[in-house]
C-alpha positions in Angstrom: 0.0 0.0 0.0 2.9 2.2 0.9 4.8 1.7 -2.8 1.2 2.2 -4.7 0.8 5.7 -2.6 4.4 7.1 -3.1 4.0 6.0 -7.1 0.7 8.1 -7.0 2.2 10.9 -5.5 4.8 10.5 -7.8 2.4 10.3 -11.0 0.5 13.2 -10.0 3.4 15.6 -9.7 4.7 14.8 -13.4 0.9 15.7 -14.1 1.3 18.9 -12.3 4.4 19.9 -14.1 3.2 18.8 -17.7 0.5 20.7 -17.3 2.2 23.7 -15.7 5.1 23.7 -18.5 2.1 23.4 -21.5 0.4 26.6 -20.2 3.1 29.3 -19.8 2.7 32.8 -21.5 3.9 36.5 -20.6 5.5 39.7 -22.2 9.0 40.2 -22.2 9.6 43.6 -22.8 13.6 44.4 -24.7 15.8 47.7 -24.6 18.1 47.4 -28.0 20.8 49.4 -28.0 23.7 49.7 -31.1 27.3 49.9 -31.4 28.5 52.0 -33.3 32.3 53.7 -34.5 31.7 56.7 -36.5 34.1 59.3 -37.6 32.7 62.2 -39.1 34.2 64.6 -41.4 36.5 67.0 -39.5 35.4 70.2 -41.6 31.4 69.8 -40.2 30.7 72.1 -37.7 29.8 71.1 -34.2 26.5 72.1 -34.1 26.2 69.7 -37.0 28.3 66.9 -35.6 26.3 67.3 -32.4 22.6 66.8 -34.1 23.8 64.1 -36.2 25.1 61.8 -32.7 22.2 62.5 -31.1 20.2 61.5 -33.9 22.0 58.2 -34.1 22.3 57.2 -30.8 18.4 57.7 -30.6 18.0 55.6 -33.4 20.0 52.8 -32.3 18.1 52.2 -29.0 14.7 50.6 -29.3 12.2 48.9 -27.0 10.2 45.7 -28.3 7.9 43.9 -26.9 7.6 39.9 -26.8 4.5 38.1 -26.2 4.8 34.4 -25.8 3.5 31.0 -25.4 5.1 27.4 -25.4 4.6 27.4 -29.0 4.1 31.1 -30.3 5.3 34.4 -30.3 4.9 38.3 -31.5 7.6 40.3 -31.2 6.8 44.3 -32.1 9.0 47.5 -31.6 7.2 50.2 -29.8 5.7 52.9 -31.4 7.6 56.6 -31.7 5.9 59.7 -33.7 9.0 61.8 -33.8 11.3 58.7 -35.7 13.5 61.2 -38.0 16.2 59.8 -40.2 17.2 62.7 -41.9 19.2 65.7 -41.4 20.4 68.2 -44.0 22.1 71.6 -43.3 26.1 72.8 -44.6 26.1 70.7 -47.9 25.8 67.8 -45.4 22.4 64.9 -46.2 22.6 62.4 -43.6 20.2 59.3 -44.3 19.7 56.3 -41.8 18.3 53.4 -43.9 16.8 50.0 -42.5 15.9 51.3 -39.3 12.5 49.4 -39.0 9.1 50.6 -38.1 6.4 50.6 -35.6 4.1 48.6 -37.7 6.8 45.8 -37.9 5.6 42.4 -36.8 7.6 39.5 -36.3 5.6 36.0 -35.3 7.1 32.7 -34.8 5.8 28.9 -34.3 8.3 26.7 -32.7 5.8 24.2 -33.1 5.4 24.4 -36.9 9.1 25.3 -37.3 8.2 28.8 -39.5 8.0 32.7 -39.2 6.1 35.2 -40.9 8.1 38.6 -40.7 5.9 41.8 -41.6 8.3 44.5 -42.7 7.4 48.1 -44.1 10.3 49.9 -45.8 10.7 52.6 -48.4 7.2 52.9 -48.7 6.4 49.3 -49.3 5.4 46.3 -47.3 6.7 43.0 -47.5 5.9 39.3 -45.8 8.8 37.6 -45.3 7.7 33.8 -44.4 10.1 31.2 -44.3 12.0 28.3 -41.6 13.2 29.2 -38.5 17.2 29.4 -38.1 18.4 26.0 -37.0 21.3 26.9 -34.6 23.8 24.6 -33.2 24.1 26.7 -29.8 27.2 25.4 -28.0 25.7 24.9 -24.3 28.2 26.4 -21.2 28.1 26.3 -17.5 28.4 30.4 -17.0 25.5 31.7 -15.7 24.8 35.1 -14.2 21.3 36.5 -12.8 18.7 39.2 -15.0 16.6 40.9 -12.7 14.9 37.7 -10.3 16.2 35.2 -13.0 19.4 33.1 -13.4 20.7 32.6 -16.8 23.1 30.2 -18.4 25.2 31.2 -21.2 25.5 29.6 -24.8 27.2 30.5 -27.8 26.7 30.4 -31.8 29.4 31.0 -34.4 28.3 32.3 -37.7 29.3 34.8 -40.5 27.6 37.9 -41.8 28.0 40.8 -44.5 29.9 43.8 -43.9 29.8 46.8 -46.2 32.4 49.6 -46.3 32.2 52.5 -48.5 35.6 53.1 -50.0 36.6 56.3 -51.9 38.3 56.1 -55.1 41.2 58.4 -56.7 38.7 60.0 -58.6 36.6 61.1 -55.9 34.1 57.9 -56.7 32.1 55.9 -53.7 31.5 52.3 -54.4 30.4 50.0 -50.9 32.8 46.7 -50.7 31.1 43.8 -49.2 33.2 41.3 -47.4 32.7 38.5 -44.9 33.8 38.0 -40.9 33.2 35.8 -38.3 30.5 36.6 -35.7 30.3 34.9 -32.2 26.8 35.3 -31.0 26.4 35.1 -26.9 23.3 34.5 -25.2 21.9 34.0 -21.4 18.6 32.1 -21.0 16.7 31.2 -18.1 15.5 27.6 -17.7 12.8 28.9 -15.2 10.7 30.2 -18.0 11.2 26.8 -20.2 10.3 28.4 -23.7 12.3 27.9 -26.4 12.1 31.5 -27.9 13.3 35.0 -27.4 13.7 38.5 -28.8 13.9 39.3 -32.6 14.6 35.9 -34.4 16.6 34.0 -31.8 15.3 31.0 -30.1 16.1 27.3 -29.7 17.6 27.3 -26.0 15.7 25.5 -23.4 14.6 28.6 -21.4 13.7 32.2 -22.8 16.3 34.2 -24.2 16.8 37.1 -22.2 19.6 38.7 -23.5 21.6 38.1 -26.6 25.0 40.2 -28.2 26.4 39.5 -31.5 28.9 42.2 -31.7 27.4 45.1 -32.9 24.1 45.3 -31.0 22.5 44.4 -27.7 19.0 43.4 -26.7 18.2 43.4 -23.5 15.4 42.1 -21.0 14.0 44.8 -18.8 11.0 43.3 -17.9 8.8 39.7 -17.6 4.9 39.7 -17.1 4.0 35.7 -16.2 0.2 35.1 -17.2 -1.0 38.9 -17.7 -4.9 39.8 -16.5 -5.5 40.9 -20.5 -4.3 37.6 -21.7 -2.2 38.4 -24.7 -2.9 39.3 -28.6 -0.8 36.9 -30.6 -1.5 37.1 -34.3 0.0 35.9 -37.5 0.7 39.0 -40.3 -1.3 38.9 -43.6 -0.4 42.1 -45.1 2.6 42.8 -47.5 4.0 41.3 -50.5 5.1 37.3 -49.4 8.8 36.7 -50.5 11.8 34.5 -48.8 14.6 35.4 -46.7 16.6 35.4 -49.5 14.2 37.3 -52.0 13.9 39.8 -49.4 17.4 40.4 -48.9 18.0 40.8 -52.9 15.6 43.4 -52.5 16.9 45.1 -50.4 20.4 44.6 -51.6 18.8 46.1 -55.5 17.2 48.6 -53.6 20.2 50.0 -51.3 22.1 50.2 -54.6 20.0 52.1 -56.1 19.7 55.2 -53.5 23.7 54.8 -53.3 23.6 55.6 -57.2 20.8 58.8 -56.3 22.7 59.9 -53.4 26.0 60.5 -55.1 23.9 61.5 -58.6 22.5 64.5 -56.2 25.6 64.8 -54.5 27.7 65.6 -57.7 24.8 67.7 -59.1 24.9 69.9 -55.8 28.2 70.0 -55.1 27.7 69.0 -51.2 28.8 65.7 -49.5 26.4 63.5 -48.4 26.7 60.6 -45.6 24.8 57.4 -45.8 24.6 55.3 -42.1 22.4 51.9 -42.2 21.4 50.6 -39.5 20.3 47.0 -38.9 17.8 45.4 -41.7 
């Protein structure tokens, strides 16, 4: 009688944790912040120099906001009216391209293996639907604590696209892509046992609650377990549906085609112009 009671005990509590692991949801809400190493032309003024860092550096942080399930998830940037990216004054255009937009949507079913990414840029709007990243994370024992949560560290090695704009003898601007090794590092906490987190990174056995690759940060501020609204989790519809890789020949044509505007108006004004891109 005693082995049959300790084996129902036993039974029940898997039950309770099943159950308990199958029903988790909240909002995560992420600060996003930058890096960047920018050395501007040492004949602008400092009045100009001064409104163009401040425009960047409030460009390049963002706040998003993560709703998610065990199997679903919405991530969207928070909403600014007053989201400049251009300054002219003293010959000087400065452009930031690829920033993103409020009305950006990014959903993702771990279950179903996919995403459907809602973009809006130059104008246009674009569904980008295709499988999620399969990334071998390398598992390690580090672990330090966000907020009320202890994380574990993993890492992911891949490579990515840099563009430089180099200037010729003849005064020409041409961008020269290359490639470099990226080490991506990100903390987790197993006691919220979802596999997803911010922007498109998921896959570790806890929620991702802050993840660097090099050049940018995104950070956990805040977790809201089982909110009293519930939450709004929706799948895009609107925009034109293309790949991953359709999208980023897109925007690849696309960027190539203001570089060849900018320096056509450039030339046919006689000022310089500055081009910064940021993410996308």
């Amino acid at each position: 009688m005693k082995t049959i009671f300790l084996l129902f005990i036993f039974t029940l509590s898997l039950g309770v944790s099943d159950v308990f692991s199958q029903n988790i949801q909240g909002i995560a809400t992420y600060k996003s912040q930058r890096k960047m190493d920018i050395q501007l032309d040492s004949t602008m003024n400092d009045g100009m120099k001064e409104q163009i860092m401040a425009m960047l550096k409030k460009q390049s942080e963002r706040t998003y906001f993560l709703e998610f399930t065990n199997d679903e998830s919405q991530y969207k940037q928070e909403v600014k009216l007053d989201d400049d990216s251009v300054i002219e004054g003293g010959g000087m255009k400065l452009v930031i391209a690829g920033n993103g937009g409020g009305n950006d949507v990014l959903y993702k079913n771990l279950k179903e293996n996919r995403y459907a990414d809602q973009v809006e840029i130059f104008g246009k709007e674009f569904l980008i639907k295709d499988a999620l990243e399969n990334r071998d994370w390398v598992m390690g024992k580090e672990t330090k604590n966000i907020g009320e949560y202890t994380c574990f560290k993993a890492t992911y090695t891949t490579t990515r696209t840099v563009m430089v704009a180099e200037s010729s003898s003849d005064g020409e601007n041409k961008e020269v892509t290359s490639q470099e090794e990226v080490t991506l590092t990100a903390w987790y906490t197993p006691q919220i046992p979802v596999k997803n987190g911010p922007a498109n990174y998921d896959g570790l056995p806890g929620l991702i609650l802050e993840v660097n690759d090099g050049s940018e940060t995104i950070l956990c501020s805040k977790i809201v377990l089982n909110p009293e609204k519930g939450l709004a989790i929706k799948e895009p519809t609107k925009g034109k549906v293309v790949t991953a890789t359709e999208y980023e020949e897109i925007m690849e044509k696309k960027m190539k085609e203001m570089n060849e505007q900018f320096e056509g108006d450039g030339r046919r004004e006689g000022g310089n112009q500055m081009r910064i891109r940021i993410g996308g």
